[in-house]
TIVOKE-61247 format. One record per residue (C-alpha): x negated, y negated, z; residue in three letters. Coordinates in pm, 1 decimal, decimal comma. Each point is the difference from the previous one (the first is absolute). Example, Ala and Ser with C-alpha at 12.3 -4.5 7.8 and 13.67 -1.06 7.14 Angstrom:
@east: -1230,0&north: 450,0&up: 780,0&type: ALA
@east: -137,0&north: -344,0&up: -66,0&type: SER
! end
This chain:
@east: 8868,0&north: 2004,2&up: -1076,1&type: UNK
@east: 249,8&north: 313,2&up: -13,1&type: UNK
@east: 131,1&north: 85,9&up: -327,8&type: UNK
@east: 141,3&north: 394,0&up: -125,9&type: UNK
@east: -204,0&north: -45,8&up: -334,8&type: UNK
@east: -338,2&north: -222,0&up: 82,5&type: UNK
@east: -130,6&north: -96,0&up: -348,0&type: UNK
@east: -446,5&north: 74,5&up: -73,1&type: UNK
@east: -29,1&north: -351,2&up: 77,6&type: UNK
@east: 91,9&north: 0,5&up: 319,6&type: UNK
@east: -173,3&north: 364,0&up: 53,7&type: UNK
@east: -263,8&north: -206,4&up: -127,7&type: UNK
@east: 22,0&north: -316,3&up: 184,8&type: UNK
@east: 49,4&north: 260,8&up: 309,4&type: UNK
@east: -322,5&north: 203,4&up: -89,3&type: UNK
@east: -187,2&north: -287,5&up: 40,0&type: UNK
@east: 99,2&north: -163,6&up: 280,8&type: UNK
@east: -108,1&north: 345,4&up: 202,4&type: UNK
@east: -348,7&north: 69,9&up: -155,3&type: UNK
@east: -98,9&north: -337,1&up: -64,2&type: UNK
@east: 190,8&north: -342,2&up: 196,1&type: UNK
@east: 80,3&north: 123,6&up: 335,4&type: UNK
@east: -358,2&north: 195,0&up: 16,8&type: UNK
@east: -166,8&north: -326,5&up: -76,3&type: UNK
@east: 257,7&north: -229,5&up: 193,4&type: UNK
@east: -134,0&north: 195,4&up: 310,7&type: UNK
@east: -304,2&north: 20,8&up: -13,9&type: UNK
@east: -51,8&north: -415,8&up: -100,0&type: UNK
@east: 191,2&north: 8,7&up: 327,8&type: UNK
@east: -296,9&north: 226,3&up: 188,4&type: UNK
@east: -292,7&north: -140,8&up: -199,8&type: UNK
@east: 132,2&north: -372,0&up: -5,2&type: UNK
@east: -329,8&north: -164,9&up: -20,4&type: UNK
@east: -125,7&north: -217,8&up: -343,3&type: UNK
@east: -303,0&north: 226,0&up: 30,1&type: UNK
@east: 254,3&north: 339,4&up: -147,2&type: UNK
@east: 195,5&north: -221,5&up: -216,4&type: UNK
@east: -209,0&north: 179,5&up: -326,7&type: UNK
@east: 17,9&north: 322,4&up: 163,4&type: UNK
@east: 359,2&north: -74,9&up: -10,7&type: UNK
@east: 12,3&north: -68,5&up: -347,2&type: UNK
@east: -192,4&north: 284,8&up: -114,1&type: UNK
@east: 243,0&north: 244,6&up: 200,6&type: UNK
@east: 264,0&north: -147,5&up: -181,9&type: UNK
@east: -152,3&north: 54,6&up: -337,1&type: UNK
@east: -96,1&north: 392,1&up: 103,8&type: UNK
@east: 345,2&north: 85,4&up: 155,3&type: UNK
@east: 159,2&north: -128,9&up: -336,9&type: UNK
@east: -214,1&north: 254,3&up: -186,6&type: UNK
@east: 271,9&north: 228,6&up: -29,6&type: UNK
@east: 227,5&north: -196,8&up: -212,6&type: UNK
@east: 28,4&north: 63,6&up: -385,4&type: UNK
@east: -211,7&north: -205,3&up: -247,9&type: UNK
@east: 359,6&north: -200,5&up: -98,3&type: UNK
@east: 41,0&north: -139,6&up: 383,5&type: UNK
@east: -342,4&north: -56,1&up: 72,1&type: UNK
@east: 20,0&north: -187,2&up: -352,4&type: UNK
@east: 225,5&north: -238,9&up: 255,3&type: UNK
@east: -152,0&north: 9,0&up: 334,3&type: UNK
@east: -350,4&north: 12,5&up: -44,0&type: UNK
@east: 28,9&north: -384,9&up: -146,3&type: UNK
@east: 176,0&north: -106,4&up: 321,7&type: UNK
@east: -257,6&north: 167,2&up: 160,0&type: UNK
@east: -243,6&north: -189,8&up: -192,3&type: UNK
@east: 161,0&north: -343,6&up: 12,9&type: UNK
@east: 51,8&north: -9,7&up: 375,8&type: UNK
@east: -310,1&north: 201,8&up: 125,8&type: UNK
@east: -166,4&north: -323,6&up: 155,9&type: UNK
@east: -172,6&north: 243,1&up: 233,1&type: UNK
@east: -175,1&north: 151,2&up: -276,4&type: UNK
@east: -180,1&north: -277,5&up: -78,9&type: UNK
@east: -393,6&north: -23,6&up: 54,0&type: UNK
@east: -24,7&north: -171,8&up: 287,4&type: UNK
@east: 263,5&north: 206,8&up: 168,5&type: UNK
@east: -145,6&north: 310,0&up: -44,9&type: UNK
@east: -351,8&north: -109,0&up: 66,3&type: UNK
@east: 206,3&north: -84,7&up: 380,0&type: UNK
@east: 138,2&north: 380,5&up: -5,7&type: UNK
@east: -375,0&north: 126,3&up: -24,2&type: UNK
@east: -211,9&north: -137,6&up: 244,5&type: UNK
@east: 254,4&north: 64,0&up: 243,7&type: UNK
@east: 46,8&north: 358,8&up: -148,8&type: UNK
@east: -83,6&north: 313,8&up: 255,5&type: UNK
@east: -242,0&north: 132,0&up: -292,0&type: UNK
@east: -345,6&north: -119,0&up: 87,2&type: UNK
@east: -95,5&north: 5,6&up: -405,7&type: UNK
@east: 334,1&north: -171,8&up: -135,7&type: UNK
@east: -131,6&north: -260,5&up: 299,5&type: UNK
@east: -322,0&north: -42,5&up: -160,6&type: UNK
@east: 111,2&north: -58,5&up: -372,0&type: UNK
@east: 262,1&north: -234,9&up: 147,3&type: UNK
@east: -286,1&north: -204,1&up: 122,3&type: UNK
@east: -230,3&north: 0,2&up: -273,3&type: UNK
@east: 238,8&north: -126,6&up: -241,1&type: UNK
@east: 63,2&north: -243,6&up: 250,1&type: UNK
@east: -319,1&north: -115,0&up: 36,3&type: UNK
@east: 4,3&north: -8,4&up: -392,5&type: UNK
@east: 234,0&north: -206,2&up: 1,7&type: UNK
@east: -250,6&north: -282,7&up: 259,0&type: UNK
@east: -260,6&north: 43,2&up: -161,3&type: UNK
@east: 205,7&north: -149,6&up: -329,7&type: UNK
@east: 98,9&north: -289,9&up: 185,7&type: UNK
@east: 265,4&north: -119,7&up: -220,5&type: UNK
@east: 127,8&north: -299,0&up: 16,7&type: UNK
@east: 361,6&north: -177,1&up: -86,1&type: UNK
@east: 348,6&north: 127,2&up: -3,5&type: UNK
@east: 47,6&north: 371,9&up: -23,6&type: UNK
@east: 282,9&north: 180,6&up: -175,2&type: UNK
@east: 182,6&north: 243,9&up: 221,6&type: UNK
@east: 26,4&north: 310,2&up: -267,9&type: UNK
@east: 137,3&north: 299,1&up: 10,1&type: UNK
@east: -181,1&north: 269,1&up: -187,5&type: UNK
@east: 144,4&north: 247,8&up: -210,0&type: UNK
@east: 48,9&north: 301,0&up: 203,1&type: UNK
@east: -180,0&north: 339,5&up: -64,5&type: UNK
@east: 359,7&north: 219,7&up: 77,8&type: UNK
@east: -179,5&north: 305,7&up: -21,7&type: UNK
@east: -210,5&north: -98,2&up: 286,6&type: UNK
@east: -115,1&north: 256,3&up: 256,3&type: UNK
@east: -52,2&north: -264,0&up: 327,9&type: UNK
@east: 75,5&north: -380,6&up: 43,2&type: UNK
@east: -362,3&north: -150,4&up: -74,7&type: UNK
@east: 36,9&north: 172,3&up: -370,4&type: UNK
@east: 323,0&north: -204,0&up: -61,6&type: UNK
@east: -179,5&north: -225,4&up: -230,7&type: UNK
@east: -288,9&north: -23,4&up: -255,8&type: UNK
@east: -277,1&north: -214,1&up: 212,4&type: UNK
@east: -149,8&north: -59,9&up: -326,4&type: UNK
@east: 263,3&north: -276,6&up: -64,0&type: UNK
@east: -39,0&north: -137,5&up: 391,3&type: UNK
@east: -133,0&north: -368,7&up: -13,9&type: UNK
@east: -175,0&north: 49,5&up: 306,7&type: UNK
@east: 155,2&north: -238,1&up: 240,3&type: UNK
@east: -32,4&north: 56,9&up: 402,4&type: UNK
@east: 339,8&north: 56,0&up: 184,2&type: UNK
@east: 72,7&north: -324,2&up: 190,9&type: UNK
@east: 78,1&north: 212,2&up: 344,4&type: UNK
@east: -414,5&north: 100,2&up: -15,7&type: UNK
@east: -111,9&north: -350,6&up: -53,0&type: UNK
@east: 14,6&north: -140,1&up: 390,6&type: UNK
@east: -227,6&north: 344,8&up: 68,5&type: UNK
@east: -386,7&north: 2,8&up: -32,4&type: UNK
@east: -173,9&north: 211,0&up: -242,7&type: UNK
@east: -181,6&north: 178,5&up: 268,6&type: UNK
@east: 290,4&north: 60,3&up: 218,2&type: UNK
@east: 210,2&north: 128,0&up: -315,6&type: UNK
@east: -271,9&north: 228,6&up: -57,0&type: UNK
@east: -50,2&north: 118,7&up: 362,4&type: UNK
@east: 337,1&north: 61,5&up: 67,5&type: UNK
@east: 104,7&north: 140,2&up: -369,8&type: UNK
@east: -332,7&north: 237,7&up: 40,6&type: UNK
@east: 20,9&north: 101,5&up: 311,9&type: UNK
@east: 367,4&north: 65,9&up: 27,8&type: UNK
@east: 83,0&north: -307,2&up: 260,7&type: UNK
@east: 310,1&north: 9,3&up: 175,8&type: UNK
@east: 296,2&north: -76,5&up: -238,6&type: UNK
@east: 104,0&north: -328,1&up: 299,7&type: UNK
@east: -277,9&north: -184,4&up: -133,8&type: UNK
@east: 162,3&north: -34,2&up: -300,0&type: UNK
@east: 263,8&north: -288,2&up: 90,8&type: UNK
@east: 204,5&north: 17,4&up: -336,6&type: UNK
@east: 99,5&north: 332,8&up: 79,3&type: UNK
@east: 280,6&north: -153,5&up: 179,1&type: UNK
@east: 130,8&north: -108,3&up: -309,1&type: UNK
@east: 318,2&north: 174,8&up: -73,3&type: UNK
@east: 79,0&north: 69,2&up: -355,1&type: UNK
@east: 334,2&north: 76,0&up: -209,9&type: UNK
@east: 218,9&north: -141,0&up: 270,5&type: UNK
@east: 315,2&north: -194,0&up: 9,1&type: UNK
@east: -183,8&north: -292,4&up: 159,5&type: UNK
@east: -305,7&north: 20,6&up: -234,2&type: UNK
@east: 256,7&north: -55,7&up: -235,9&type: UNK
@east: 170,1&north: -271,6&up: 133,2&type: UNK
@east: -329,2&north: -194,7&up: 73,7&type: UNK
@east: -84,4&north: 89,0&up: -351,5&type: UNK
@east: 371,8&north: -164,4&up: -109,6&type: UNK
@east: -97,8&north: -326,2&up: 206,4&type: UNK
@east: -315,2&north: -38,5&up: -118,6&type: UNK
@east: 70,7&north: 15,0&up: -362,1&type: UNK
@east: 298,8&north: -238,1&up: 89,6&type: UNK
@east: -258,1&north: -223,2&up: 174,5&type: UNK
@east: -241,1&north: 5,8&up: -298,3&type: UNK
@east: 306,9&north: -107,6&up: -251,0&type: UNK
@east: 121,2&north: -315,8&up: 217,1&type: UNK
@east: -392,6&north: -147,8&up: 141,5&type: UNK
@east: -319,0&north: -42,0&up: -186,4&type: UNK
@east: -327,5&north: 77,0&up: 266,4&type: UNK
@east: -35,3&north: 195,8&up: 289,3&type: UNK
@east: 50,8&north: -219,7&up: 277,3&type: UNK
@east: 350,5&north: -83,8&up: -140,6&type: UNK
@east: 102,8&north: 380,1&up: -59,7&type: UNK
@east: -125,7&north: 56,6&up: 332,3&type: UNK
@east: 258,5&north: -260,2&up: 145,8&type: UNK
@east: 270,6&north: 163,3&up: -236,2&type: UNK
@east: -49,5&north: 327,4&up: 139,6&type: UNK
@east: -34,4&north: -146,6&up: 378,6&type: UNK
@east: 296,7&north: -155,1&up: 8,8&type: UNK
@east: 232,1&north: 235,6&up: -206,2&type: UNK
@east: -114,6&north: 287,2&up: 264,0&type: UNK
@east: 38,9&north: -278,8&up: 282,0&type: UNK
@east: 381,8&north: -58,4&up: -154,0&type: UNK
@east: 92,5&north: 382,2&up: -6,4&type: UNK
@east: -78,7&north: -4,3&up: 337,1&type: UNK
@east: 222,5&north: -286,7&up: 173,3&type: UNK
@east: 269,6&north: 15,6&up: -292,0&type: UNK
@east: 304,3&north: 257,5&up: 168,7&type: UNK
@east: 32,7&north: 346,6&up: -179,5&type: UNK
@east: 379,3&north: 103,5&up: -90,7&type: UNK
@east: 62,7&north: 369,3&up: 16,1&type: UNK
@east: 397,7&north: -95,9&up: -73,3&type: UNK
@east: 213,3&north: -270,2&up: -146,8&type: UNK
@east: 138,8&north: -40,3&up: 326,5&type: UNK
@east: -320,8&north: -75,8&up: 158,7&type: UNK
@east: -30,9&north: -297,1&up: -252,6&type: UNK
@east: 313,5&north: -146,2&up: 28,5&type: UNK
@east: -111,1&north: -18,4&up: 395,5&type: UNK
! end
């Protein structure tokens, strides 16, 4: 946007774009994997830093509200795949914690309040409040082989959810057509088939770039 006489908001608005969005927007695009995505949300929160106390009043709860990386489970992902052979090992006691409690039912996907003041991603929340629940990408992997390869620093392509991507525009439209399949079919086989066959129907329905190419 040109303009003779830019007002502080957009000086603002400008500001942050350099030292905060396009830094982060590039390096989601480097480090693309679910196994960063709280590394990514922690960068976020320490490149915002700089703003005053009245616009961190207002980003620091959007941080909050859509920081889905930062919760437990997430993080727990970031650090036993983390280069730093001690942040491994913590990552895989609470882990093992959270076996050993065996809990059973429906658990609440909760996103902790975040410590903002935090000095690395693993301190982003108080694990005093964690309910001790095992993330779901562990659970196909043995205890012993989660603590060989977690201990011993295993190569990072035995991990297969690494290949996960993470804040991307098709995570988010998967995320879209799942929430749409949850609100038209009750079970899993049936949003299975609602998800099947709306991908099958993007596929084989024509795309129109133009109005012309529609009224062909």
């Amino acid at each position: 946007m040109m303009t003779d006489s830019p007002s502080q908001s957009l000086f603002t608005l400008a500001e942050y774009i350099m030292k905060v969005y396009a830094p982060i927007w590039f390096t989601i695009k480097i480090h693309h994997s679910c196994k960063d995505g709280s590394k990514h949300v922690f960068e976020t929160i320490k490149k915002s830093r700089y703003l005053s106390a009245e616009l961190k009043a207002v980003i620091d709860p959007v941080i909050q509200r859509n920081g889905y990386f930062g919760n437990p489970e997430n993080i727990l992902i970031a650090m036993i795949t983390d280069n730093r052979n001690f942040i491994r090992e913590l990552g895989l006691r609470r882990i093992m914690e959270a076996i050993a409690r065996k809990s059973i039912g429906l658990r609440k996907f909760t996103i902790l309040d975040f410590n903002f003041e935090a000095e690395d991603y693993h301190e982003l929340i108080d694990w005093q409040n964690w309910e001790k629940t095992e993330p779901p990408l562990t659970i196909g992997i043995s205890d012993e082989a989660l603590k060989q390869i977690v201990v011993d620093g295993g190569p990072a392509e035995v991990f297969d959810f690494q290949n996960y991507p993470c804040h991307t525009h098709s995570v988010e439209r998967c995320v879209k057509l799942v929430t749409e399949a949850s609100a038209a079919v009750c079970g899993v086989t049936k949003r299975n088939g609602f998800i099947r066959v709306g991908l099958e129907s993007k596929q084989l329905m024509p795309q129109f770039n133009t109005e012309a190419e529609y009224r062909e």
